[in-house]
C-alpha positions in Angstrom: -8.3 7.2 -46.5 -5.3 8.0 -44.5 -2.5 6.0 -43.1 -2.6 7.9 -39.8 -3.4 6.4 -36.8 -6.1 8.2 -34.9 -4.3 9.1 -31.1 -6.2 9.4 -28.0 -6.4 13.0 -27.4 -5.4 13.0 -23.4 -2.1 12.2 -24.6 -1.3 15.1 -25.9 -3.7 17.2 -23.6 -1.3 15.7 -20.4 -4.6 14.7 -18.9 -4.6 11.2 -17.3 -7.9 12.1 -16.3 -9.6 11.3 -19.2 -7.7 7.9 -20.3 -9.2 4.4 -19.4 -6.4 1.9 -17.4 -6.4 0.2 -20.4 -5.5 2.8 -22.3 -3.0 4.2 -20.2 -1.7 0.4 -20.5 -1.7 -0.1 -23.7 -0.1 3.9 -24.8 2.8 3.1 -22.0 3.3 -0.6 -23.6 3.6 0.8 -27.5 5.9 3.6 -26.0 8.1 1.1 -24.7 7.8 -1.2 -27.6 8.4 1.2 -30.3 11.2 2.6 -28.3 9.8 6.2 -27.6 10.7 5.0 -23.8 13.2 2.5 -23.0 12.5 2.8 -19.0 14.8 -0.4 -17.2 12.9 -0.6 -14.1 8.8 0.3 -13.6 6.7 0.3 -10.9 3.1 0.6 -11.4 0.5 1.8 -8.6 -2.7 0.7 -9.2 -6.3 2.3 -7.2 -9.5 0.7 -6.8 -12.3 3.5 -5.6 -15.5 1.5 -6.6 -18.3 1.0 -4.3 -16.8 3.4 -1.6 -13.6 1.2 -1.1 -9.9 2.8 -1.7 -7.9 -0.4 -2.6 -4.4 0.6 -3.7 -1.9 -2.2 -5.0 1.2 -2.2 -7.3 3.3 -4.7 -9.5 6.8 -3.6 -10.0 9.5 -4.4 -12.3 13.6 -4.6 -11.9 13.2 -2.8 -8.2 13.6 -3.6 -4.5 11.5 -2.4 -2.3 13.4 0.1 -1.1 14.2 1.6 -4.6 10.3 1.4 -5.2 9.6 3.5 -1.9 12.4 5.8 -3.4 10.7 6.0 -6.9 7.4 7.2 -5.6 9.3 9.6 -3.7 11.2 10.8 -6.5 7.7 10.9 -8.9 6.1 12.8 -6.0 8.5 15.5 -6.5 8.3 15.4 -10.2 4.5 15.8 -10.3 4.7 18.4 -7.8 6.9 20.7 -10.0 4.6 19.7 -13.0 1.6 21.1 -10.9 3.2 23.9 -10.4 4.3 23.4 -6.6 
């Protein structure tokens, strides 16, 4: 048997589509652990579109508010380009 641990495949596919919030969770939290990302602030926007409602919330780490409003700006731009925009 092998030693390799079996990957969810929307990691490597880019498609956050196809993860689970707890898997997104858990991937980030192993990333950071294991020092793949060594991020010093985080702010994480969270979506609740169940039973026709659109609840959005976020928990944040290291920031102010303003900072946070400027890191969604800044990501906004990011995942534009990524799109192709």
């Amino acid at each position: 048997m092998s030693d390799q641990k079996v990957s969810n495949l929307s990691h490597y596919l880019r498609d956050g589509s196809r993860w689970t919030v707890d898997q997104m969770l858990a991937d980030t939290l192993s990333d950071v652990r294991e020092h793949r990302k060594a991020p010093t602030k985080a702010l994480v926007l969270f979506l609740d579109d169940s039973d026709d409602k659109y609840d959005v919330g976020f928990v944040q780490a290291g920031l102010s508010m303003s900072q946070a409003i400027a890191l969604i700006d800044v990501a906004k731009s990011v995942i534009l380009k990524e799109m192709g925009y």
